[in-house]
C-alpha positions as a Markdown table, in Angstrom:
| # | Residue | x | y | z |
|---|---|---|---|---|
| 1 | Unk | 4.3 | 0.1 | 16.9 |
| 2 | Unk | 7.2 | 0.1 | 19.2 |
| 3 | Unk | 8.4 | 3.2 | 18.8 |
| 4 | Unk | 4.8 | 4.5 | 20.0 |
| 5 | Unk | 5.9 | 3.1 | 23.2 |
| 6 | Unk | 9.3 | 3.9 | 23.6 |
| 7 | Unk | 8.9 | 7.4 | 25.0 |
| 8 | Unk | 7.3 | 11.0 | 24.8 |
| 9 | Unk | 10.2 | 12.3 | 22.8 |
| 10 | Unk | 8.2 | 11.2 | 19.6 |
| 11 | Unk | 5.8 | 14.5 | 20.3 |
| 12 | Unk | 5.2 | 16.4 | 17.5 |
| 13 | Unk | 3.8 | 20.0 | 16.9 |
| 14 | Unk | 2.2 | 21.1 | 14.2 |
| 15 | Unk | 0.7 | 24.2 | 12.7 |
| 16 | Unk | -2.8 | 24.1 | 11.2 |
| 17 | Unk | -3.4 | 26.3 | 8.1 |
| 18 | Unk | -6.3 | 28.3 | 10.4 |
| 19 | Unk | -3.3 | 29.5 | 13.0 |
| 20 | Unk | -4.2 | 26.9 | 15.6 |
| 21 | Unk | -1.6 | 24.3 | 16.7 |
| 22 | Unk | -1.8 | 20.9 | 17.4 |
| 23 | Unk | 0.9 | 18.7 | 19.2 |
| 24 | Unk | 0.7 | 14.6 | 18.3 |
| 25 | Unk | 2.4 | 12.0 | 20.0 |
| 26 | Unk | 2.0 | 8.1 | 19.7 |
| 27 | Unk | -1.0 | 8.8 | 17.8 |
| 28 | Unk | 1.4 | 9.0 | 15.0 |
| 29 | Unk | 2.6 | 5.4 | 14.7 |
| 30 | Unk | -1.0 | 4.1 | 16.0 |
| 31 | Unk | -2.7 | 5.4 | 13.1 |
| 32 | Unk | -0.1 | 3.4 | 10.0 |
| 33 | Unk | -0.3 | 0.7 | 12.2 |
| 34 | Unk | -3.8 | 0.2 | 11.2 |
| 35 | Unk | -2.7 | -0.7 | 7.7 |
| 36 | Unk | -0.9 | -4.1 | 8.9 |
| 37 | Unk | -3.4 | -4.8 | 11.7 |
| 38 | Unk | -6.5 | -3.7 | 10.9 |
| 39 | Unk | -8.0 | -5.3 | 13.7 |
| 40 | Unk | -7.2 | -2.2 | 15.3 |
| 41 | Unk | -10.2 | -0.4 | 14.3 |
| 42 | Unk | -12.1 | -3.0 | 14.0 |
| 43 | Unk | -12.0 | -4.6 | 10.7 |
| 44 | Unk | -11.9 | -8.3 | 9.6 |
| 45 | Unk | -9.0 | -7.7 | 7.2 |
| 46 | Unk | -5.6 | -8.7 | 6.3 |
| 47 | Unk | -2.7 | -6.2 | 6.4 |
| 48 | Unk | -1.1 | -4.8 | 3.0 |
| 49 | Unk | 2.0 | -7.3 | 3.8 |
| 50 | Unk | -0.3 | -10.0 | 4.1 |
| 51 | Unk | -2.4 | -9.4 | 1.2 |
| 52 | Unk | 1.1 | -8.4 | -1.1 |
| 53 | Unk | 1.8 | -11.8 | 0.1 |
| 54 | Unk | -1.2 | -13.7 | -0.9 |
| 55 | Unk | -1.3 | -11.4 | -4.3 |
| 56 | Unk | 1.8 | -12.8 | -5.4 |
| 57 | Unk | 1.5 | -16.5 | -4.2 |
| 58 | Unk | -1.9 | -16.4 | -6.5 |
| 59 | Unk | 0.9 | -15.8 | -9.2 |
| 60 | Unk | 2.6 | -18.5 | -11.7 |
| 61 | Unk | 5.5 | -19.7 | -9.6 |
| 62 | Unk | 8.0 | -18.7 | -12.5 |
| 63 | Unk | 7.2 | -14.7 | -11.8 |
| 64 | Unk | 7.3 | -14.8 | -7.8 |
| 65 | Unk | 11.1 | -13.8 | -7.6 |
| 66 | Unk | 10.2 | -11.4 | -9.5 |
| 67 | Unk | 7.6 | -9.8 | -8.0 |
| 68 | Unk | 9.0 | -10.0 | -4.7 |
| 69 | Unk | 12.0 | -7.9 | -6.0 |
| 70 | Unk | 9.8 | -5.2 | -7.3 |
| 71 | Unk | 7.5 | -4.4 | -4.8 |
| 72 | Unk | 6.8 | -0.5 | -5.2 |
| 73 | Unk | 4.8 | 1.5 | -2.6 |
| 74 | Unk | 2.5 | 4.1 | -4.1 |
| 75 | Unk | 0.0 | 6.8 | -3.1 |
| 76 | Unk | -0.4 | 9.0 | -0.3 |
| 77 | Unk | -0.6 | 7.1 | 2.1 |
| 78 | Unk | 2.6 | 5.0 | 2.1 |
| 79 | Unk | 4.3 | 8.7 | 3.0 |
| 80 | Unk | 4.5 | 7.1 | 6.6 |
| 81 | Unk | 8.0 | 7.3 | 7.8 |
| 82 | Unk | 9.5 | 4.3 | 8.0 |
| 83 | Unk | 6.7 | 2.0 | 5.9 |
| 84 | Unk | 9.1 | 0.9 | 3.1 |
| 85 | Unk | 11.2 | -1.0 | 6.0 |
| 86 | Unk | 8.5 | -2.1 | 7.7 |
| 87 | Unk | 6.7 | -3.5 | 4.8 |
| 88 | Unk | 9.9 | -5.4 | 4.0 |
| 89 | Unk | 10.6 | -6.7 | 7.3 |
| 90 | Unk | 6.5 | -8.4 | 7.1 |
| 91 | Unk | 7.0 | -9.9 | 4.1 |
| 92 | Unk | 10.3 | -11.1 | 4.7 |
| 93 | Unk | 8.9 | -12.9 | 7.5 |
| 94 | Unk | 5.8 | -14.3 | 4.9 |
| 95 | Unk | 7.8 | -14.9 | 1.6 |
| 96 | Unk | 10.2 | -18.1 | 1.2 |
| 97 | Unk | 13.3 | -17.8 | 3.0 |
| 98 | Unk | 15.1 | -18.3 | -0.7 |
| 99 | Unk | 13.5 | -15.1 | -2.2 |
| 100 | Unk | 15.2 | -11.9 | -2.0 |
| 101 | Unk | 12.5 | -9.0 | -1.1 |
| 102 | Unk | 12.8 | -5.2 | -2.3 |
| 103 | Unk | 10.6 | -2.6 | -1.4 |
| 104 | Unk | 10.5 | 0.5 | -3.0 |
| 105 | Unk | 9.4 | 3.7 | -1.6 |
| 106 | Unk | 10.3 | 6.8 | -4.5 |
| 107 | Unk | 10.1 | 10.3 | -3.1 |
| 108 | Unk | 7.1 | 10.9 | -5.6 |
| 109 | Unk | 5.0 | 8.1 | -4.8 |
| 110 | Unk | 2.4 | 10.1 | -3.1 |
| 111 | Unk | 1.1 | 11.2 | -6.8 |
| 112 | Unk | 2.1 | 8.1 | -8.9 |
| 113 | Unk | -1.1 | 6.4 | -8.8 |
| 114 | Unk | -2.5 | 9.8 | -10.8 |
| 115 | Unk | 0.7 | 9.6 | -13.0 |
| 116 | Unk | 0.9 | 6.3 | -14.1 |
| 117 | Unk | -2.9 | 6.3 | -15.2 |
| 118 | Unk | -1.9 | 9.6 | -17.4 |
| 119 | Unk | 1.9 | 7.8 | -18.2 |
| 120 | Unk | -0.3 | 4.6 | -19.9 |
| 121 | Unk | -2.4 | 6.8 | -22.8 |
| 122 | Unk | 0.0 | 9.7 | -23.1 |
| 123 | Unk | 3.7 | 8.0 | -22.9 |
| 124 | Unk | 5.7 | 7.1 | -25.8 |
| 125 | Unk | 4.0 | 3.6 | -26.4 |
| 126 | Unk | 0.6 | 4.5 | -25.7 |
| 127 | Unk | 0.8 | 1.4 | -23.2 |
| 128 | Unk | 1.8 | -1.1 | -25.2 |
| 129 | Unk | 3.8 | -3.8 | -23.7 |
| 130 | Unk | 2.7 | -2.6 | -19.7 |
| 131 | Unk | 3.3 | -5.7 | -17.7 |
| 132 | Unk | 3.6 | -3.4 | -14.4 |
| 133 | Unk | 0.9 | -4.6 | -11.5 |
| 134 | Unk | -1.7 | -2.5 | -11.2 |
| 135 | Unk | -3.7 | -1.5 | -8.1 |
| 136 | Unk | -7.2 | 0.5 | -8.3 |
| 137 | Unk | -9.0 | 1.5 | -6.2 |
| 138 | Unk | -12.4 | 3.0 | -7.6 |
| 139 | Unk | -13.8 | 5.1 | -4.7 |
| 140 | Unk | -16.0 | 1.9 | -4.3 |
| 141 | Unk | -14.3 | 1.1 | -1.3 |
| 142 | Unk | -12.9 | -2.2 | -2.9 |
| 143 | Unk | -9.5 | -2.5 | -4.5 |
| 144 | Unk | -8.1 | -4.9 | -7.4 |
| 145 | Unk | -4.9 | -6.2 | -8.2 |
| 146 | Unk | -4.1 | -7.6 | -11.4 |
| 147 | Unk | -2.3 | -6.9 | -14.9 |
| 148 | Unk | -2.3 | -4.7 | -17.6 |
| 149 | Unk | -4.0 | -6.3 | -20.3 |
| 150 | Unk | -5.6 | -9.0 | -17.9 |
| 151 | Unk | -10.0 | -8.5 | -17.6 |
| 152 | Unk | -9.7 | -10.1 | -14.7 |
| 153 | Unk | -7.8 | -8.7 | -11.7 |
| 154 | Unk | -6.1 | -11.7 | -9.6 |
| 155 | Unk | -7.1 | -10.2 | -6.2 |
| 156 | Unk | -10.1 | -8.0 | -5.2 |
| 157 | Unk | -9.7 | -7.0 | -1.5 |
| 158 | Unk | -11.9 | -4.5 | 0.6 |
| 159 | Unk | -10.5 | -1.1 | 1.3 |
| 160 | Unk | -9.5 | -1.1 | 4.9 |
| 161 | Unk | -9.5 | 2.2 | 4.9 |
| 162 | Unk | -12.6 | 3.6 | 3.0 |
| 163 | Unk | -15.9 | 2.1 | 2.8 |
| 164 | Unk | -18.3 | 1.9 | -0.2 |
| 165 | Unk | -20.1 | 4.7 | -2.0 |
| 166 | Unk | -22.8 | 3.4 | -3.2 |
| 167 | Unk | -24.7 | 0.2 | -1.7 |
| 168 | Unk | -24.3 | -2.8 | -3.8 |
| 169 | Unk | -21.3 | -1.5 | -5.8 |
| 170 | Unk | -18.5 | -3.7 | -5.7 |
């Protein structure tokens, strides 16, 4: 959020596929900023740090390290500049001082939550042995975390972004 204060440098202009064009400014850094405060627009939730955080603290203590070394940002909208960093910087300040937090942000991670689905029944093991956390989220407006093989997922959050489809659908 601070660098939507810092100055009007940040000013952006973009071309729209219909010819018209479109300058943006702090607008930029409000709208991400939404995904660690959604308060912003309105919405009793926690931020991704802060549910990450809970996530793995519902996790047996013997996996935490872990998980907070292999925390992977995935889908389109982690393609925020800078959201990697700032993702690690919030859950530095959650996690135990002890544990040594990595974030990963891979070039291609705006399409690897349609790849891995396709990796698990088409990849050399047909799944077997997938222990990666897995995060869906259904068009239902409600997202789960858990792991492969588990029924149950160990978190269900609402989607602060989307809302539900269909009444009555969790």
């Amino acid at each position: 959020m601070k660098a939507a204060s810092e100055s009007s440098d940040k000013e952006k202009t973009y071309e729209l596929p219909d010819g018209n064009i479109i300058t943006v400014g702090a607008e930029r850094f409000r709208c991400p900023e939404v995904l660690f405060q959604p308060s912003f627009v309105g919405k009793e939730a926690s931020g991704i740090h802060d549910t990450t955080f809970q996530s793995i603290m519902k996790c047996y203590v013997d996996i935490r390290k872990d998980l907070y070394s292999n925390v992977v940002l995935s889908g389109g909208t982690t393609m925020f500049q800078g959201i990697g960093e700032r993702m690690t910087k919030e859950l530095t300040a959650l996690a135990p001082s002890t544990m040594k937090i990595k974030v990963v942000a891979p070039p291609e991670r705006k399409y690897s939550v349609w790849i891995g689905p396709w990796v698990v029944p088409h990849g050399p093991a047909q799944g077997e042995g997938i222990v990666a956390a897995l995060v869906v989220d259904n068009g239902s407006g409600m997202c789960k975390a858990g792991f492969a093989g588990d029924d149950a997922p160990r978190a269900v959050f609402p989607s602060i972004v989307g809302r539900p489809k269909m009444p009555g659908i969790m």
